[in-house]
N, C-alpha and C positions, 0 to 999 in steps of 0.2 A: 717577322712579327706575326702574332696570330690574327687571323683577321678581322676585322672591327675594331679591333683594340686602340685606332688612333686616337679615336678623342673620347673616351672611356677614362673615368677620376678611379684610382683606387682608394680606398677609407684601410689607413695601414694601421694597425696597433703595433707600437716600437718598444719593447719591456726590457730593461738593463736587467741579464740575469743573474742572480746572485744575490740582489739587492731586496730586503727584508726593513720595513715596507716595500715593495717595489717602487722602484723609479721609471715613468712609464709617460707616452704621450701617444694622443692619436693625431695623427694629419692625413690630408688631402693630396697628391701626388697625382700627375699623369700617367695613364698608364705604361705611354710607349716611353718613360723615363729614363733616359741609359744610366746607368748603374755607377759611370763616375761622378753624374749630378744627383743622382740619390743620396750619393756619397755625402756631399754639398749642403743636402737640405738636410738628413742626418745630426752634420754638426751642428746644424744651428739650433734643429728642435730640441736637442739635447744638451745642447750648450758647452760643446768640447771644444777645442782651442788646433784641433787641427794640428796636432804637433807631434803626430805619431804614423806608423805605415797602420793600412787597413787593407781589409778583403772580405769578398764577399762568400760564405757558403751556403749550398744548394748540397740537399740530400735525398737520395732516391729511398722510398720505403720498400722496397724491391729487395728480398734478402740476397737474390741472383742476379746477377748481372744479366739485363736484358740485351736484345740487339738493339737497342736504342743505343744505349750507353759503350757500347762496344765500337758503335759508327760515331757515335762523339768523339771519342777515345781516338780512334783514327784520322781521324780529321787533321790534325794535326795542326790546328791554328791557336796551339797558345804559343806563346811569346818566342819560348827555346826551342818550336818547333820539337818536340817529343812529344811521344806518348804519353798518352794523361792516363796514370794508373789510375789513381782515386776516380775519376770518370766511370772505369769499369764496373768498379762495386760500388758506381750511382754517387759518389762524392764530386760535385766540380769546386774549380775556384775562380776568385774573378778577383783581378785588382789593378792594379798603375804596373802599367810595362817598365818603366823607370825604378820601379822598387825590384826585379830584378829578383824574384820571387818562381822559383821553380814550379812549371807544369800548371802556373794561375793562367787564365785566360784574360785579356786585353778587356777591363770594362767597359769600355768605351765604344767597345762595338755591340754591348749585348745590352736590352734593356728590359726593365723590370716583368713586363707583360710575357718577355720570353721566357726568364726564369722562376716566375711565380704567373703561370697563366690561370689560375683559377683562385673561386672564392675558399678559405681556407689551407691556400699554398702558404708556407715560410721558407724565409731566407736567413741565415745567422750572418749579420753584419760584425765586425770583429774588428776594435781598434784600439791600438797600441799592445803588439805582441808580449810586449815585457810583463802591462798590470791585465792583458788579456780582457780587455770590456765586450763581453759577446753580447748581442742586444738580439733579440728573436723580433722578426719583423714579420707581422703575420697580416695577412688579406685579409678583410675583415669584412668588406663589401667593393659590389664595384656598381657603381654610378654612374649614371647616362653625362652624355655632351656636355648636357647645360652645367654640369658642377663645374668646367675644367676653368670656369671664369674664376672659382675662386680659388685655384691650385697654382700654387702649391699653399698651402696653409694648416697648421695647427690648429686642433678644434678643441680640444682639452690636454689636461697633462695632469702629472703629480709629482711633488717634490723636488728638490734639487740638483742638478749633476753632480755628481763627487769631482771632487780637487784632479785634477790631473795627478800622475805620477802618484797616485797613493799606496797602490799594492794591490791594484785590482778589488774586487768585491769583498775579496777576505781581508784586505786591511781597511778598506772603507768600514766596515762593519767594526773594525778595532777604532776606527781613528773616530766613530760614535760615540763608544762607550767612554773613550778617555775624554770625550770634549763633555761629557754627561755627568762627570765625575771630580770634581776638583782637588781632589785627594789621591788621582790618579796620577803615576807618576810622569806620565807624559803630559798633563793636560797642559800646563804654563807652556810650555814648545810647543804646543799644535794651535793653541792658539796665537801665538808670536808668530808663524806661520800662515793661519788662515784667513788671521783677523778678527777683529769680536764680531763682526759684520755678517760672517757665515753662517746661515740657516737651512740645515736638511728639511726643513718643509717648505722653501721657497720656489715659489714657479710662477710666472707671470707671463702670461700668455700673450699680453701686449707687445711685449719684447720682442716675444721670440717671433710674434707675424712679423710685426718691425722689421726685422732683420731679414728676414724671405722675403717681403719685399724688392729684393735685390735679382730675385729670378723671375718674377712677375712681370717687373716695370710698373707696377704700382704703384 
């Protein structure tokens, strides 16, 4: 871990990509965070339902493989024990050893401060492979001691999570227009689906501390 970093708050901006308006929140996180409980707080600012594999990615802006990334690469401590290509040309991954996911490294050993150690590092967090939700997790500031009282926490947001299993950003963006459009041939199904209940500008920021609460002991 780099050093200082133990009780140091990062201020993270979390933005679903693809999503027009975007879908986006900021929160408060520790910084020596491991990367399975990011994982954790993640769903809750976002409001996903946890019912898909995720991973984490880390990109070097390095068009050459440095010796940085050559001695990662070597190391040899992801899961299958091989060589991490994507490490060389600066790509890592990070995920659940149980998802059994080739040449990821174990997150649970790495945390936030190590893979995002400065202000304006990102991370592409990445969940459910099928509808692909990449969320750009960007450093936005980093904060002395005293914030860590109020970490992990949500400080703004906007909008609403998309439905689970919808088709990713490009069918989220479809399954708008037909719910916008009552002459559209899917709208009567996607509502018998979602509910009349569902509202793409809903976000309630109560909730979601509400629920982190749970890591706090608050």
């Amino acid at each position: 871990m780099p050093r200082g970093k133990e009780n140091e708050v990062y201020q993270l901006k979390v933005t679903l990509k693809g999503t027009k308006p975007p879908v986006w929140r900021r929160v408060l996180v520790p910084a020596d965070v491991p990367l399975d409980r990011l994982h954790d707080v993640l769903q809750v600012v976002m409001r996903w339902t946890d019912s898909h594999l995720h991973q984490f990615v880390t990109r070097s802006k390095a068009k050459r493989p440095s010796r940085e990334d050559w001695a990662a690469a070597l190391q040899g401590i992801t899961h299958t024990g091989e060589l991490d290509v994507d490490a060389v040309y600066g790509e890592r991954r990070y995920s659940n050893p149980e998802f059994g996911l080739e040449t990821a490294y174990d997150e649970r050993k790495f945390r936030l401060s190590e893979v995002a150690p400065a202000v304006g590092s990102k991370v592409t967090y990445e969940y459910d492979f099928g509808d692909s939700w990449e969320h750009e997790v960007l450093v936005e500031k980093i904060l002395p001691p005293d914030a860590s009282a109020h970490a992990p926490v949500c400080v703004t947001g906007k909008r609403n999570c998309p439905p689970e299993d919808c088709g990713g950003a490009w069918g989220y963006a479809q399954l708008l227009d037909a719910l916008k459009n009552p002459r559209h041939e899917r709208h009567k199904e996607l509502l018998e689906w979602l509910g009349d209940d569902f509202d793409p500008e809903h976000f309630n920021i109560d909730e979601v501390n509400a629920a982190l609460r749970q890591f706090s002991g608050r």
